[in-house]
C-alpha positions in Angstrom: -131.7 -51.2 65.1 -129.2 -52.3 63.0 -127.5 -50.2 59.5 -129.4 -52.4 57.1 -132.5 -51.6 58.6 -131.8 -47.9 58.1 -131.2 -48.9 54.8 -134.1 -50.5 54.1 -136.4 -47.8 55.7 -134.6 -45.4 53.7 -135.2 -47.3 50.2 -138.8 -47.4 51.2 -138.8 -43.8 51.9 -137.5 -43.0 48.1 -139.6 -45.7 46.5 -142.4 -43.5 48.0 -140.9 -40.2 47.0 -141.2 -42.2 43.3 -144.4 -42.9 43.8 -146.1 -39.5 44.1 -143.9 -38.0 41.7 -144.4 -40.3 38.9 -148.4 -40.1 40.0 -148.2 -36.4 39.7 -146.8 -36.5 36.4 -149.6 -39.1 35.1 -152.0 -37.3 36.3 -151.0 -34.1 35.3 -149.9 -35.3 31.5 -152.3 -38.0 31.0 -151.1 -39.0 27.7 -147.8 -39.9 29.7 -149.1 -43.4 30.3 -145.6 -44.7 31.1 -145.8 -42.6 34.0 -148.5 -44.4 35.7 -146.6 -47.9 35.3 -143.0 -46.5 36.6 -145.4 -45.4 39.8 -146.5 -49.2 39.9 -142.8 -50.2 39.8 -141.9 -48.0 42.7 -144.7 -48.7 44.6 -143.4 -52.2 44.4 -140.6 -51.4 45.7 -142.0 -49.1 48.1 -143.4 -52.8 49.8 -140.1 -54.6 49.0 -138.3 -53.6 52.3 -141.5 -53.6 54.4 -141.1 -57.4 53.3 -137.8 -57.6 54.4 -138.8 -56.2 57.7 -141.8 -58.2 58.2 -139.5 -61.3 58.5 -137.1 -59.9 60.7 -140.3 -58.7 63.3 -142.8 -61.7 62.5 -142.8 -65.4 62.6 -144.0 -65.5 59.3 -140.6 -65.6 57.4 -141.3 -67.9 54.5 -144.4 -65.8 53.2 -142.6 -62.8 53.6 -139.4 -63.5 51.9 -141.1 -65.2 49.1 -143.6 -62.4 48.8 -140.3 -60.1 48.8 -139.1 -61.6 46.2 -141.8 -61.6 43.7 -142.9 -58.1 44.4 -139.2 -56.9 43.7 -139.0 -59.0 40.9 -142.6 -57.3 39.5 -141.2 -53.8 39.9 -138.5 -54.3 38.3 -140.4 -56.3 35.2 -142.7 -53.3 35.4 -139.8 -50.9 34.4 -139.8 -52.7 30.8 -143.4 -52.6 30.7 -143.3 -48.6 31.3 -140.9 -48.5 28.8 -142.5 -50.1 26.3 -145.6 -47.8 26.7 -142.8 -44.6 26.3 -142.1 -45.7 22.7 -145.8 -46.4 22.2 -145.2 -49.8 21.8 -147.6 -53.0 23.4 -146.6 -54.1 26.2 -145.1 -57.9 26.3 -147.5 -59.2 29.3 -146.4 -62.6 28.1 -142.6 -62.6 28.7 -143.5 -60.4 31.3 -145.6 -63.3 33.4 -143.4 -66.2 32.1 -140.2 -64.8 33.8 -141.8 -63.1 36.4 -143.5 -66.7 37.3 -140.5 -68.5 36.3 -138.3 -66.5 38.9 -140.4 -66.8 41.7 -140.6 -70.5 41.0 -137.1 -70.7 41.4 -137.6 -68.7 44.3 -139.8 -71.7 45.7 -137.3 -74.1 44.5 -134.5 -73.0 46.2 -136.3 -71.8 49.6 -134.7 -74.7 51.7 -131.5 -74.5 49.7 -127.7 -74.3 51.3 -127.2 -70.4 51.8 -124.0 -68.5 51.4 -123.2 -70.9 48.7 -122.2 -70.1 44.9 -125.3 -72.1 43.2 -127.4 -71.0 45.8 -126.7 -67.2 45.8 -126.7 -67.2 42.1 -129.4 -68.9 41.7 -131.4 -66.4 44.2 -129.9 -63.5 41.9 -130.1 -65.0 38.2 -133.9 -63.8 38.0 -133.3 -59.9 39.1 -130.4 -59.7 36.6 -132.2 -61.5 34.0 -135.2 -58.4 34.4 -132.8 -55.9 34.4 -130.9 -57.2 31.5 -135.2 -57.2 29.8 -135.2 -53.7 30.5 -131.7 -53.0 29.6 -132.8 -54.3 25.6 -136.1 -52.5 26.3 -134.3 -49.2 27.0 -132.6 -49.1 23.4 -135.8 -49.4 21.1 -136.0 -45.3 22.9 -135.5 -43.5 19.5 -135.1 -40.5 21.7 -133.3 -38.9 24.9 -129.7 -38.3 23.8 -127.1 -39.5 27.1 -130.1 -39.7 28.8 -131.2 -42.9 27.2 -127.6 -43.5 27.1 -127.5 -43.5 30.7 -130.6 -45.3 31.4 -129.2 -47.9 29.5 -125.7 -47.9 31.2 -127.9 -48.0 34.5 -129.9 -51.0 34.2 -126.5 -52.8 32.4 -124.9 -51.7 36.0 -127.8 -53.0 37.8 -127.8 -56.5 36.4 -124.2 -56.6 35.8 -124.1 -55.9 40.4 -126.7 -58.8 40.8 -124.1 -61.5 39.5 -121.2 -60.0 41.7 -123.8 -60.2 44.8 -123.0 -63.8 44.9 -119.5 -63.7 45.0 -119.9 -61.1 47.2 -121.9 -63.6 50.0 -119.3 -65.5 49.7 -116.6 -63.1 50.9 -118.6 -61.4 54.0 -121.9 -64.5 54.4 -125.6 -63.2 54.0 -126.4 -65.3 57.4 -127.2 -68.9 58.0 -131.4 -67.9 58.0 -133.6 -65.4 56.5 -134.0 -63.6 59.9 -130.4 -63.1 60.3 -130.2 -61.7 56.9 -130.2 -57.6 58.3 -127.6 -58.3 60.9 -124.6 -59.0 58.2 -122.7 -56.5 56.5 -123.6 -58.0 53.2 -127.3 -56.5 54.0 -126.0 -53.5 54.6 -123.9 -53.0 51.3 -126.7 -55.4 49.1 -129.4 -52.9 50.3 -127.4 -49.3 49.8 -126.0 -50.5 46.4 -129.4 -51.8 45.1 -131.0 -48.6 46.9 -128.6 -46.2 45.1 -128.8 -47.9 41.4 -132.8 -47.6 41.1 -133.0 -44.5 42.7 -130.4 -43.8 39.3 -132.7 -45.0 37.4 -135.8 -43.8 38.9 -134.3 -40.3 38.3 -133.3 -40.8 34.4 -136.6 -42.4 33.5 -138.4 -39.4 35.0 -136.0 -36.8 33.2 -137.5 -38.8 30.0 -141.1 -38.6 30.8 -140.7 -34.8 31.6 -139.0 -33.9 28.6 -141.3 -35.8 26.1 -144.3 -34.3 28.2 -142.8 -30.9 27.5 -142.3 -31.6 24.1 -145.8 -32.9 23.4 -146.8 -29.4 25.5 -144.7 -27.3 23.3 -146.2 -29.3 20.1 -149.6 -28.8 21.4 -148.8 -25.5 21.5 -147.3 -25.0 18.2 -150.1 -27.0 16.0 -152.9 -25.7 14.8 -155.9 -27.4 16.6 -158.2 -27.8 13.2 -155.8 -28.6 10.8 -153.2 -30.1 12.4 -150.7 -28.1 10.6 -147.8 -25.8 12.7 -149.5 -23.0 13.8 -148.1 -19.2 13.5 -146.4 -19.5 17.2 -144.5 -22.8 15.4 -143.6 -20.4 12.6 -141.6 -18.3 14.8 -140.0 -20.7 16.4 -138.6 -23.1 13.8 -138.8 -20.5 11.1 -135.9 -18.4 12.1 -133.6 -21.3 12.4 -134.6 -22.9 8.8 -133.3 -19.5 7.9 -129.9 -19.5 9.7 -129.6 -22.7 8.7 -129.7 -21.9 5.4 -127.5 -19.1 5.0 -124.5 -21.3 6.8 -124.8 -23.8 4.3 -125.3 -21.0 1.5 -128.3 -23.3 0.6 -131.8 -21.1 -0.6 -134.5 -21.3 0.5 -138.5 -20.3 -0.3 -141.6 -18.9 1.2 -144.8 -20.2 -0.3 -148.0 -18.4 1.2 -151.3 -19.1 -0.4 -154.6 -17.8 0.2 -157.7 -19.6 -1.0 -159.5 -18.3 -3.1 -163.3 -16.7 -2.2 -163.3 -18.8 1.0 -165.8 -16.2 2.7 -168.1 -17.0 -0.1 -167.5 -20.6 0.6 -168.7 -20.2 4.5 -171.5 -18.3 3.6 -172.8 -20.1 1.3 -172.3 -23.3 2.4 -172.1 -22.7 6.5 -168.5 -22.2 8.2 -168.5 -26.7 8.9 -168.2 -27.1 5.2 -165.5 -24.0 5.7 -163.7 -26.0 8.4 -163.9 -29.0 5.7 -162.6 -27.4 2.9 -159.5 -25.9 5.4 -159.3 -29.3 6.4 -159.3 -31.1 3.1 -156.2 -28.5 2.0 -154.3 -28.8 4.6 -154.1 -32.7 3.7 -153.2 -31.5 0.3 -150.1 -29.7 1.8 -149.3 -32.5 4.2 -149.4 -34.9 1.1 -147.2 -33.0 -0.9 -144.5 -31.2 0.8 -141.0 -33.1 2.1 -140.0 -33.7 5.1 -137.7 -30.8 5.5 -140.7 -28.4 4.7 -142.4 -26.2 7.0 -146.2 -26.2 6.3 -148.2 -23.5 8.6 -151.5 -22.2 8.8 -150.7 -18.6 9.6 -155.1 -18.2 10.2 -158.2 -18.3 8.7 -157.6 -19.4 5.0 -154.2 -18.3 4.4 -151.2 -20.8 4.8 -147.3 -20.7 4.0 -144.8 -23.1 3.3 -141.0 -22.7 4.3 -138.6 -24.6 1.4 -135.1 -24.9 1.5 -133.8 -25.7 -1.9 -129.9 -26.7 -2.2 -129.6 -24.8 -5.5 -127.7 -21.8 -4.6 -128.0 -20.0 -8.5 -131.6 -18.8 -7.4 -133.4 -21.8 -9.1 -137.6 -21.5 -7.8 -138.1 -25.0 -9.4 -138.5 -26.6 -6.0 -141.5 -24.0 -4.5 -142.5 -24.0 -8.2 -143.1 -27.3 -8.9 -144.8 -27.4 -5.3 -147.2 -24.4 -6.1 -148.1 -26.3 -9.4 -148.7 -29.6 -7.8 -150.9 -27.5 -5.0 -152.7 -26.3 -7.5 -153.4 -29.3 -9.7 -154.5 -31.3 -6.0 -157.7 -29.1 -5.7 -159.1 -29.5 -9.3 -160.8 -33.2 -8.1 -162.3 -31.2 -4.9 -166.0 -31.0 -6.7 -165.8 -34.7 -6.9 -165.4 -35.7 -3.3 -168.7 -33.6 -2.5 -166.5 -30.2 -1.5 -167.1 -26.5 -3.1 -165.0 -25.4 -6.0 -161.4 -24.2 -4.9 -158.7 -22.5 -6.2 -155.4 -20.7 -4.4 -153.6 -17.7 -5.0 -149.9 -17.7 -3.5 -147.2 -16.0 -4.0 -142.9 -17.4 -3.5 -140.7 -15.0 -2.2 -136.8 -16.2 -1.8 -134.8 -15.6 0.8 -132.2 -12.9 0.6 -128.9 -12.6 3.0 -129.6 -11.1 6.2 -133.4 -10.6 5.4 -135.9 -11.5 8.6 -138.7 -14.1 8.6 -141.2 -11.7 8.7 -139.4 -9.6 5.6 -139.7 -12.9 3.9 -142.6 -14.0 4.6 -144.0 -10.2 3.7 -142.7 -10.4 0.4 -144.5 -13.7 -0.6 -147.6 -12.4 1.2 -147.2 -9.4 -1.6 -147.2 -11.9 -4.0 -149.5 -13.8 -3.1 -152.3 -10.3 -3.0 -150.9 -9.7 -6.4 -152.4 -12.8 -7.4 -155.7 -12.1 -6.1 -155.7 -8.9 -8.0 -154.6 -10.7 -11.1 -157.7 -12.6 -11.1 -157.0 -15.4 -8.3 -156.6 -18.7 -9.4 -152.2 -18.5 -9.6 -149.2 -18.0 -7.8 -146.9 -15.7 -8.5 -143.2 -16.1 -7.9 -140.1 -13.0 -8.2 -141.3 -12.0 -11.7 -143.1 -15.2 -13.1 -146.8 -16.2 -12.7 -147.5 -19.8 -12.6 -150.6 -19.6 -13.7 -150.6 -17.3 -16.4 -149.8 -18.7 -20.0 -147.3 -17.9 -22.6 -148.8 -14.7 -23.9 -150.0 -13.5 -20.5 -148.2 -10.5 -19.0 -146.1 -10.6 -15.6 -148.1 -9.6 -13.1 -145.6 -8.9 -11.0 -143.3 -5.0 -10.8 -139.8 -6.3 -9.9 -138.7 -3.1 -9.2 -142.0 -1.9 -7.6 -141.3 -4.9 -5.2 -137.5 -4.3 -4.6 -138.5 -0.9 -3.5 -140.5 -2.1 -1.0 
């Protein structure tokens, strides 16, 4: 048994190793559908050297090294497919079949041809680097991944960029006069470890991907808020303390807005807790309509929710959260004409203060916000100021009671 038989075995031996991991990873994370067609791609190239084997040990030879040839070609074709279904995108089954056809009709075309020569050799190769070139441009519409899409990308521009030099490579050490005699040349040997080597690469780099967006989407699932879809109190903690380190190195403010609604226990008993889920529902659109991008809307549980603000103004301006807690506010007068119960918010803004926690922050505006509801519900009170109130009303609010804890 010769070295490029080794080779081949082992290929076949790390397609397989592929195989079950990318079908462990579907069917653990099923909305990792990319994972499922990278397992079709390696399991295509799981049968690619059993190909090359069955016409070195059969008399079969044309069928097999056709069959070779169109199966690699497909797994590699596949890769761009899987990749597609990574950034949620449709897949292109039409390019797909038109090169995948076209290449193995060359394939057919050329089966007779003069071997170990330039046109013939390039020819043979054009088709694989062509596909990995497809998956190459595929691999940069991934909006994510850092050097790992980098790399993936460097990969499959390696890959291609080796099936041109194959050619002039045949040349140099001859890939055999016949098919059969293919596994006894050195060329085999280096063709086989090279190619073996690049997609295991890439095997590796595409699974790194679909790990870490799987443990993202984990972590998310984790951190959202199954009913409302908002960030939950375990995505408070997380991204909450760095909003606030954040903005004390750029000496930028920044606001908590919590808000309570208003009689919602009268609201699920009078009207069951499904209309209760509605209404909770129905507000947290509100919130996701009208806060920025660079917001931090949470339900911190049952009716109560909080909004994290930075604000660039460091002179202690409130207009930001303020003109939020007014547009809040305004958003739930037309809830009586869409069918819902009557609702109003209390809230309270707290800002934050150098070297002050996330929970001393958020404590603050949660005083506020109780405040409110003592003041007769229906406002939002802010360091001293009641939204709500008019003119003439008095401040609700103790500043010094409230720096003193």
């Amino acid at each position: 048994m010769n070295a490029a038989v080794y080779a081949l075995i082992a290929n076949s031996c790390m397609a397989a190793l592929f195989v079950v991991t990318y079908g462990v990873i579907a069917l653990s994370y099923s909305r990792q559908r990319a994972a499922a067609w990278f397992m079709v791609s390696y399991l295509l190239g799981f049968f690619t050297p059993i190909c090359h084997l069955l016409v070195l040990y059969t008399d079969h030879v044309a069928l097999f090294s056709v069959l070779g040839y169109g199966i690699f070609l497909g797994g590699i074709l596949t890769m761009a497919v899987g990749i597609q279904a990574f950034v949620g995108h449709r897949p292109q089954w039409r390019l797909t079949l038109l090169l995948w056809v076209a290449g193995l009709a060359l394939r057919v075309a050329i089966a007779d041809g003069p071997r170990n020569t330039l046109p013939y050799e390039m020819m043979f190769q054009l088709p694989f680097a062509i596909a990995s070139l497809v998956v190459m441009l595929t691999a940069r519409q991934i909006g994510q991944g850092g050097p790992i899409r980098a790399m993936l990308i460097g990969i499959f521009g390696v890959i291609g960029a080796h099936f041109l030099l194959k050619p002039w490579l045949v040349l140099t050490l001859g890939s055999g006069p016949t098919p059969k005699s293919y596994l006894s040349t050195v060329y085999a040997v280096i063709s086989q470890i090279s190619t073996g080597v690049l997609l295991v690469a890439a095997g590796l780099c595409l699974m790194l991907l679909v790990i870490q967006k799987a443990l993202e989407e984990t972590i998310l699932d984790a951190e959202t808020d199954p009913l409302t879809g908002l960030t939950n109190r375990r995505g408070l903690y997380r991204a909450g303390p760095r909003m606030l380190v954040e903005a004390a190195m750029r000496g930028e403010g920044l606001h908590a807005l919590v808000l309570d609604l208003d009689h919602f226990k009268a609201i699920n008993d009078r009207h069951g807790h499904a209309t209760g889920d509605t209404v909770l529902v129905a507000f947290a659109q509100v919130l996701q309509a009208l806060t920025a991008v660079d917001m931090l809307t949470v339900r911190m549980g049952g009716e109560e929710f909080a909004v994290l603000i930075p604000d660039a103004d460091t002179r202690g301006s409130d207009n930001r959260a303020t003109q939020l807690g007014d547009a809040i506010r305004d958003a739930l007068k037309p809830f009586a004409a869409r069918g819902l119960p009557d609702l109003t918010v209390s809230g309270g803004i707290a800002r934050y203060q150098a070297g002050e926690t996330l929970d001393g922050l958020i404590a603050r505006a949660d005083q506020l916000a109780y405040r409110a509801k003592r003041a007769g519900r229906d406002r939002i009170l802010q360091n001293g100021s009641d939204l709500a109130a008019k003119p003439d009303q008095p401040d609700w609010v103790d500043m010094r009671r409230l720096a003193a804890g």
